[in-house]
C-alpha positions as CSV (number, residue, x, y, z in Angstrom):
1,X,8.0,-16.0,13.4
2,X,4.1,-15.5,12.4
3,X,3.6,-12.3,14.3
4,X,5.1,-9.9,11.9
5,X,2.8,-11.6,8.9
6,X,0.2,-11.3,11.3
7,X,0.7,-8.0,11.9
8,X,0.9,-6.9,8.2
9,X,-2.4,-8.8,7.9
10,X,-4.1,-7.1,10.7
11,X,-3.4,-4.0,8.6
12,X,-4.9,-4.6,5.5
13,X,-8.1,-6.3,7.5
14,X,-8.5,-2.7,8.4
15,X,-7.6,-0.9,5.1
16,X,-7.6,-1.5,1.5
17,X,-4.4,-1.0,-0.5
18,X,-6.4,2.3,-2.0
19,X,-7.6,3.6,1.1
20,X,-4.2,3.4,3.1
21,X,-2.8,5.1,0.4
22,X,-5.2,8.0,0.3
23,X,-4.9,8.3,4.2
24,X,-0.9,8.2,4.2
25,X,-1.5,10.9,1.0
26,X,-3.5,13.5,2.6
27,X,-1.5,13.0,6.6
28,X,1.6,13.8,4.7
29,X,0.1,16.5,2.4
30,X,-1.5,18.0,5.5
31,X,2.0,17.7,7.6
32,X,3.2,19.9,5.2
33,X,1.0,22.8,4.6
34,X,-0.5,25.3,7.3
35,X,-4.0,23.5,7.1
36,X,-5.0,21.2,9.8
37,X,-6.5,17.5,9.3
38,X,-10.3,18.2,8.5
39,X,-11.1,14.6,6.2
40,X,-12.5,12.1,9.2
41,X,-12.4,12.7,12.9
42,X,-8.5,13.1,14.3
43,X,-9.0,9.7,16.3
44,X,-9.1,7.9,12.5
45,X,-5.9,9.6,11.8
46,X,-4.6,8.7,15.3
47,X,-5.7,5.0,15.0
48,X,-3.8,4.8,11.3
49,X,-0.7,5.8,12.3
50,X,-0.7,3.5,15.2
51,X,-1.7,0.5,12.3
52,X,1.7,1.9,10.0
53,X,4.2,2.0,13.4
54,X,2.6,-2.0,13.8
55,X,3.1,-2.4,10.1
56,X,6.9,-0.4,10.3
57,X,7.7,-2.8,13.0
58,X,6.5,-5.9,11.2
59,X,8.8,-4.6,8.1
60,X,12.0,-4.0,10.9
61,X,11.5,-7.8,12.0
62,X,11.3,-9.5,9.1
63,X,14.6,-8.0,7.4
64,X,16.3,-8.3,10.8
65,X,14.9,-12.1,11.0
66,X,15.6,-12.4,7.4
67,X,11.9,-14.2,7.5
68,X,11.6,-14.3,4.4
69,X,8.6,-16.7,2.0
70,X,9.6,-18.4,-0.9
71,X,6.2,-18.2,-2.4
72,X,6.5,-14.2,-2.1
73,X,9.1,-13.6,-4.5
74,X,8.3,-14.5,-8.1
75,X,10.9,-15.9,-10.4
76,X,12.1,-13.3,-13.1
77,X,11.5,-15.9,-16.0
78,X,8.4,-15.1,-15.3
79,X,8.0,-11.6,-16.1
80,X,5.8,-12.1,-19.1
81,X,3.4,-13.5,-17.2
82,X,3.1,-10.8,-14.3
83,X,3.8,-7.8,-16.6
84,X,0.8,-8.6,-18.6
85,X,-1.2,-7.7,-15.9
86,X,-3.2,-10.9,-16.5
87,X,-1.7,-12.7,-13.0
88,X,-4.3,-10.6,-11.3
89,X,-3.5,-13.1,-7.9
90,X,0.1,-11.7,-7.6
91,X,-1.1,-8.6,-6.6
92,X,-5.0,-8.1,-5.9
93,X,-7.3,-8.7,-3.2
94,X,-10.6,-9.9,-2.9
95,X,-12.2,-6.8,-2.6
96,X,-15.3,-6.7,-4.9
97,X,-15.7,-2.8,-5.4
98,X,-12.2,-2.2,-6.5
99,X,-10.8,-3.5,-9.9
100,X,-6.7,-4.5,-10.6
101,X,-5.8,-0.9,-11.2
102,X,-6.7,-0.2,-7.8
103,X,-4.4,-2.8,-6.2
104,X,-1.3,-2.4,-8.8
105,X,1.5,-0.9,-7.2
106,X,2.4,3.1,-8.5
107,X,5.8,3.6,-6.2
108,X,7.7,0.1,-6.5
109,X,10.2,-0.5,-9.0
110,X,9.8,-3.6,-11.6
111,X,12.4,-5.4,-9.2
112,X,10.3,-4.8,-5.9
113,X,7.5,-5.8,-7.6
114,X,9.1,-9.8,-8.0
115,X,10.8,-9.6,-4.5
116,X,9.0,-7.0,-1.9
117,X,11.1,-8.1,0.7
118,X,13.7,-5.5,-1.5
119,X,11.5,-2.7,-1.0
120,X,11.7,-3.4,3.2
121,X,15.4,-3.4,3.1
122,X,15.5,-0.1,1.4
123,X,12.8,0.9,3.9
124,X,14.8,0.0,6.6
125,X,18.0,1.5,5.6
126,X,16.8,4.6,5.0
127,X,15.7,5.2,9.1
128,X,16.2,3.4,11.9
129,X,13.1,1.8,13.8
130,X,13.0,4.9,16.5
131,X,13.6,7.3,14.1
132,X,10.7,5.8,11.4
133,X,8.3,5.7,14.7
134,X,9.4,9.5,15.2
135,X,8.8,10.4,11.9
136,X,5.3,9.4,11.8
137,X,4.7,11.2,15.5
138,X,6.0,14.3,13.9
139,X,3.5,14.1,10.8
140,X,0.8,13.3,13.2
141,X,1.5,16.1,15.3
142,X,1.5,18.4,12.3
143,X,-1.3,17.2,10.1
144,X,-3.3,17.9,13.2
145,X,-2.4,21.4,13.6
146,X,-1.8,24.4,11.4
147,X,1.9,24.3,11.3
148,X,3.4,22.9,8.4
149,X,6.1,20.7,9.4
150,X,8.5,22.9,7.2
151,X,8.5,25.4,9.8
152,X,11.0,23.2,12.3
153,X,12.8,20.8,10.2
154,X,14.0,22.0,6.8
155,X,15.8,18.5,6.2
156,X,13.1,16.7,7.0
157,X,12.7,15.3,3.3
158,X,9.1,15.1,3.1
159,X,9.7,13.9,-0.4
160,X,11.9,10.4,0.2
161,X,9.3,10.1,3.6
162,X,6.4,10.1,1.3
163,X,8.0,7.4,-1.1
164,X,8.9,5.1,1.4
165,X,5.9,4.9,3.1
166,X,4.3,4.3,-0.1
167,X,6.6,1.7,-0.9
168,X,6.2,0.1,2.6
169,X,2.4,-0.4,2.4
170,X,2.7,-1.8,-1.4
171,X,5.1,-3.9,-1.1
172,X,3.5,-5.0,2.5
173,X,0.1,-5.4,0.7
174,X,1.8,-7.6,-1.5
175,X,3.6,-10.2,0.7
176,X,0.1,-10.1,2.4
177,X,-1.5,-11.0,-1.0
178,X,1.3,-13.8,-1.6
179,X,1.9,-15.6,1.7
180,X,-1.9,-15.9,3.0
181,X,-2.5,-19.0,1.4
182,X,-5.8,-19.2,2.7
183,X,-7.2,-15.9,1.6
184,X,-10.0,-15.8,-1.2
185,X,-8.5,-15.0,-4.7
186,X,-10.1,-12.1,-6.2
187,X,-13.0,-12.8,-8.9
188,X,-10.5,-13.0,-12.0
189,X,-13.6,-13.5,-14.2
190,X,-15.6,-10.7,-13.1
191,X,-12.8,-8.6,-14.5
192,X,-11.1,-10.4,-17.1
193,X,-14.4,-10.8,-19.1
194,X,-16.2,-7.6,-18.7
195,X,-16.8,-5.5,-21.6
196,X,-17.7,-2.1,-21.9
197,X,-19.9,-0.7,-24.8
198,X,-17.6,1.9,-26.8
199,X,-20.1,4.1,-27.8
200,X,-24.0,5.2,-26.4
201,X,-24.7,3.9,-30.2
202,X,-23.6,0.5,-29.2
203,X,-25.6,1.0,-25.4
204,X,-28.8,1.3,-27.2
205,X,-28.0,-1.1,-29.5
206,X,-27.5,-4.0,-27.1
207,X,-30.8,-2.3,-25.0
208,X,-32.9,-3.1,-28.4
209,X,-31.4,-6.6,-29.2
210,X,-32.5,-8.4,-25.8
């Protein structure tokens, strides 16, 4: 029952929380205007939207399997401790140009925050699996050319699309973050003690005391 973890962890060896969410951002934002996809080469877009239909289908198994980690969820008596934003190893990687408000979730609630695995059961009762793989063919499609998707579906609900595919790759990101147990925690100190100067007064002042 590995493969859908592995899957999910394939996905975020190719992009960071922040980049896969500027990707999904502008594909969907391009699906609906009249402007075609001019930020990277078309084959980047193609290749990321194969990554989310391996990522969608990870989600699909592991509420069908009901494969769900222990060590994923966090206990709600602990929401002190996660809310403080301190607990940077509940939800960061180990990326070293990127700080915790890059990896803190913006789209899931306070409860899919302490269990993900809530966020993919929304996900996947909201489409099917055929219809969430024909979704993301149709924004292709569209973010490729210069017809906003608009044009052929009014009911399309670009709006509730874009949410859930947010929520999918944060809540993803953090069951990948939680269940690799061999992955490198992220340099707590590096963050947790840097200071910056307040003013240029208190720059120049620190230049002239070394």
């Amino acid at each position: 029952m590995q493969q859908p973890y592995n899957s999910i962890s394939a996905f975020f060896d190719c992009y960071g929380l922040s980049n896969a969410r500027s990707i999904l951002c502008k594909m969907i934002k391009t699906a609906d205007s009249e402007i075609s996809w001019k930020s990277t080469s078309p084959s980047h877009l193609l290749y990321f939207t194969e990554k989310m239909k391996e990522l969608i289908k990870a989600a699909f198994s592991i509420v069908n399997s009901y494969d769900y980690k222990n060590e994923v969820i966090l206990q709600k008596q602990e929401n002190e401790h996660t809310w403080s934003l301190k607990e940077y190893q509940h939800y960061c990687s180990s990326h070293v140009r990127y700080t915790p408000w890059h990896f803190f979730p913006r789209y899931l609630s306070k409860k899919e925050f302490l269990d993900p695995y809530k966020a993919l059961e929304k996900f996947t009762q909201y489409q099917s699996l055929a219809k969430w793989k024909h979704t993301l063919k149709e924004l292709l499609h569209h973010a490729l050319s210069s017809v906003s998707i608009h044009e052929f579906n009014e009911a399309t609900g670009i709006l509730h699309i874009y949410i859930h595919l947010h929520k999918l790759i944060e809540a993803t990101h953090l069951i990948a973050i939680r269940s690799d147990a061999e992955q490198p925690k992220p340099n707590i100190l590096k963050w947790k003690d840097r200071i910056q100067p307040e003013s240029k007064h208190e720059v120049q002042q620190t230049s002239l005391n070394k």
